[in-house]
DSSP file (Angstrom, degrees, kcal/mol; ACC not computed):
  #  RESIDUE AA STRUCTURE BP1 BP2  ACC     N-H-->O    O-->H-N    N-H-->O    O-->H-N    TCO  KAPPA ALPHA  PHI   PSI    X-CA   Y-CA   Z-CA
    1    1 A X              0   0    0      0, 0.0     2,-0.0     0, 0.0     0, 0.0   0.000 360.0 360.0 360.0 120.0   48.2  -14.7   81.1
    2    2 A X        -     0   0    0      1,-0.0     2,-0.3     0, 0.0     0, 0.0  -0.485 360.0-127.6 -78.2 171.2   48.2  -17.7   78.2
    3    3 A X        -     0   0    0      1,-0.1     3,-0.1    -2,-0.0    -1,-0.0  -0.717  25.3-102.7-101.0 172.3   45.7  -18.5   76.6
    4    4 A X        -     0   0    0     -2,-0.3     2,-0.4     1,-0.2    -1,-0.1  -0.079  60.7 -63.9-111.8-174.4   44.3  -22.6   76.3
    5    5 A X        -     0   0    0      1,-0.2    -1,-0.2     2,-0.1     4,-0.0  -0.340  31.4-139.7 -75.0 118.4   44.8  -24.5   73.3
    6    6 A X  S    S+     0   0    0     -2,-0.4     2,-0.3    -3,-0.1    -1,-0.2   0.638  94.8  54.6 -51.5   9.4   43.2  -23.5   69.8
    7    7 A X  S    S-     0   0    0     29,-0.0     2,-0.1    30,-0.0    -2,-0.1  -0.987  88.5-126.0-155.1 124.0   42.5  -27.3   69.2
    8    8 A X    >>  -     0   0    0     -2,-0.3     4,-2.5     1,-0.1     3,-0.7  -0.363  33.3-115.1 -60.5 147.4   40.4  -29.6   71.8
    9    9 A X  H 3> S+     0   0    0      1,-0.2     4,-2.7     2,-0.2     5,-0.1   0.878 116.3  62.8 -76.4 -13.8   42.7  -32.6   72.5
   10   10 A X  H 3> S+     0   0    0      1,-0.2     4,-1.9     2,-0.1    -1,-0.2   0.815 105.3  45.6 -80.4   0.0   39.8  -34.8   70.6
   11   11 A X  H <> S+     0   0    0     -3,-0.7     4,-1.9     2,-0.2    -1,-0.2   0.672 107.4  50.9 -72.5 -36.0   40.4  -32.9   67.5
   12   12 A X  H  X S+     0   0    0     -4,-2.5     4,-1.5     2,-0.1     5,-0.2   0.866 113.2  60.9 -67.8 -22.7   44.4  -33.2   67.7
   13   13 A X  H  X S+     0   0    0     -4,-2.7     4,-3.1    -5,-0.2     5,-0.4   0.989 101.1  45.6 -26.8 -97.2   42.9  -36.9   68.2
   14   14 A X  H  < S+     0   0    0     -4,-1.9     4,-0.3     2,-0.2    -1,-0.2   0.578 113.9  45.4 -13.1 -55.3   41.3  -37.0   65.0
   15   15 A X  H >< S+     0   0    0     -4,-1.9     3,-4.2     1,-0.2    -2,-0.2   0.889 111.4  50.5 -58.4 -85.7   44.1  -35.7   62.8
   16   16 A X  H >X S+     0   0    0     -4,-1.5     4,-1.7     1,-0.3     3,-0.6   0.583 114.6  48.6 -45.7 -47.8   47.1  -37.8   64.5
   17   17 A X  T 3< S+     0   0    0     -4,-3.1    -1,-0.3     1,-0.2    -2,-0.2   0.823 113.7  47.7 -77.3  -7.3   44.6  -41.1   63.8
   18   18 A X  T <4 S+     0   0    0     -3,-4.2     5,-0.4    -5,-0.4    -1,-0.2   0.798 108.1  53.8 -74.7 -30.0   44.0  -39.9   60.1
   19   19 A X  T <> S+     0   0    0     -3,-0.6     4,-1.9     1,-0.2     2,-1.2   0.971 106.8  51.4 -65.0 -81.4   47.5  -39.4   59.6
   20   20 A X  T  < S+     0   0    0     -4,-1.7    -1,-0.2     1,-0.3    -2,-0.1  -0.110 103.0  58.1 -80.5  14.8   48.3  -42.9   60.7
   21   21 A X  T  4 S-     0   0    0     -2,-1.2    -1,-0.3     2,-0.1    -2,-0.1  -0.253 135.3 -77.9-115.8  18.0   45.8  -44.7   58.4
   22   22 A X  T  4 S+     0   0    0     -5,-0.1    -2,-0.2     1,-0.1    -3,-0.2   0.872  85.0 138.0 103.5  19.8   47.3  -43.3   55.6
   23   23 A X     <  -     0   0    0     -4,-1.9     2,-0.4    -5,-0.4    -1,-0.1  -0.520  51.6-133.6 -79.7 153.8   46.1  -39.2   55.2
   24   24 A X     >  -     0   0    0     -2,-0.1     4,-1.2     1,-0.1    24,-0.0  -0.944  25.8-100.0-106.2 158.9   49.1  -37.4   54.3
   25   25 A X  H  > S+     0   0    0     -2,-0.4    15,-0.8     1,-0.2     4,-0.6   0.635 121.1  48.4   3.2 -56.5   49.7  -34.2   56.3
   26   26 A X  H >4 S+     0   0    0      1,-0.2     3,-0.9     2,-0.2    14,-0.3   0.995 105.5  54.8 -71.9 -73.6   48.3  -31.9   53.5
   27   27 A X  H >4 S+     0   0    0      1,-0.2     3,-0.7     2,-0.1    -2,-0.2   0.336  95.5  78.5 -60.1  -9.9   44.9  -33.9   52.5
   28   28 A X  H >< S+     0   0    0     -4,-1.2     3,-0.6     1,-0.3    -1,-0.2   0.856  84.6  45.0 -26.2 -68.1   43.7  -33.8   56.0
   29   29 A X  T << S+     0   0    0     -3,-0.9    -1,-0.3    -4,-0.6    -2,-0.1   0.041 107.9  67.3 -85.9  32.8   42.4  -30.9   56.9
   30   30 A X  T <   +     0   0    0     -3,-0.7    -1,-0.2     9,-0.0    -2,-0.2   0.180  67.3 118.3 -81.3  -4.0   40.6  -31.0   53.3
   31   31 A X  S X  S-     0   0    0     -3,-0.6     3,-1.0    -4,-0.1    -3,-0.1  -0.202  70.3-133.0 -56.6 153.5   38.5  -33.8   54.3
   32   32 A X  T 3  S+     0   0    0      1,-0.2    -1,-0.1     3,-0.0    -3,-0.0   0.851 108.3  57.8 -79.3 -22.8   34.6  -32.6   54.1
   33   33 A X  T 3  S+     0   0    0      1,-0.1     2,-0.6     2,-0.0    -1,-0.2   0.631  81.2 110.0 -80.3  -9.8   34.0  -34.0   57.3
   34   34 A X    <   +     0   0    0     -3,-1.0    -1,-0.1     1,-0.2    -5,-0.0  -0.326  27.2 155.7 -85.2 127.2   36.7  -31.8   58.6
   35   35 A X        +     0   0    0     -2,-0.6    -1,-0.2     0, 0.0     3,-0.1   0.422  64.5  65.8-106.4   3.0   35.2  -28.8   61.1
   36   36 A X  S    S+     0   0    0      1,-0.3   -29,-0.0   -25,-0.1   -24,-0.0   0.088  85.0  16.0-126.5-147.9   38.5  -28.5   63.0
   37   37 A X        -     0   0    0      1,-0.2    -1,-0.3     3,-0.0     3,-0.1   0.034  52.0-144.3 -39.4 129.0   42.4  -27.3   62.3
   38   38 A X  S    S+     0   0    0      1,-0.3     2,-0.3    -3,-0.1    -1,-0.2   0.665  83.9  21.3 -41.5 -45.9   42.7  -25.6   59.7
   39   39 A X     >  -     0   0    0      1,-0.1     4,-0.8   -11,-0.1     3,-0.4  -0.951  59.2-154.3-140.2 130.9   46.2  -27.1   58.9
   40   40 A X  H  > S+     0   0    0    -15,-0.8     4,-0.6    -2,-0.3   -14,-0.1   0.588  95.3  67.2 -58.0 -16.3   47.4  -30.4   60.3
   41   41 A X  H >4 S+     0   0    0      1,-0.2     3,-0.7   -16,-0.2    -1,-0.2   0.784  86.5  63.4 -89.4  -0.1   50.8  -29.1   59.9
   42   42 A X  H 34 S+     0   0    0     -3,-0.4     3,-0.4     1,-0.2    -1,-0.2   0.890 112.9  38.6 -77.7 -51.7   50.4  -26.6   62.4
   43   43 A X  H 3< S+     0   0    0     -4,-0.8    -2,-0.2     1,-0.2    -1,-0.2   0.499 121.6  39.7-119.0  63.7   49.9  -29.3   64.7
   44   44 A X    <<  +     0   0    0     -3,-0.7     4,-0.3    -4,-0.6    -1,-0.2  -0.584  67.7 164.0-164.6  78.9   52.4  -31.7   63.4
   45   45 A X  S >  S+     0   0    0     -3,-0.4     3,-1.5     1,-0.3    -2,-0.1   0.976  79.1  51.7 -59.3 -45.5   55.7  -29.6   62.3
   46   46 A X  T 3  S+     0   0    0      1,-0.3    -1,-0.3     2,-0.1    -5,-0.1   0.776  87.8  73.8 -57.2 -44.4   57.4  -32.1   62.3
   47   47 A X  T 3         0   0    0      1,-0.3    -1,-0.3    -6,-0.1    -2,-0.1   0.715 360.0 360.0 -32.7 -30.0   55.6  -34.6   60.1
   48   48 A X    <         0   0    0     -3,-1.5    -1,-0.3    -4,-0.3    -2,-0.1   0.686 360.0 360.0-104.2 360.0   56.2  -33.2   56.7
C-alpha cells in the first residue's frame, strides 16, 4: 500500500514559484515564512 505525497501540491507550488523569481534551490526552504519541505532539493533533483 503507498503512501500519498509528503508535500501538498500547493506547497510543491510555492517552492517551484520561488525558484523562478530568483530563490536559488538552497535559500528556499530557509525562508521564515517557510512551514513546508524541508529541502527544495528533495523536490527538485534535478535543479542543482
Amino acid at each position: 500500500m503507498s503512501r500519498g505525497s509528503r508535500y501538498n501540491e500547493d506547497q510543491i507550488m510555492k517552492v517551484l514559484q520561488e525558484i523562478e523569481t530568483g530563490g536559488s534551490v538552497a535559500s528556499v526552504p530557509r525562508s521564515p515564512s517557510r512551514t513546508c519541505p524541508s529541502s527544495a532539493s528533495k523536490l527538485l533533483p534535478l535543479a542543482q
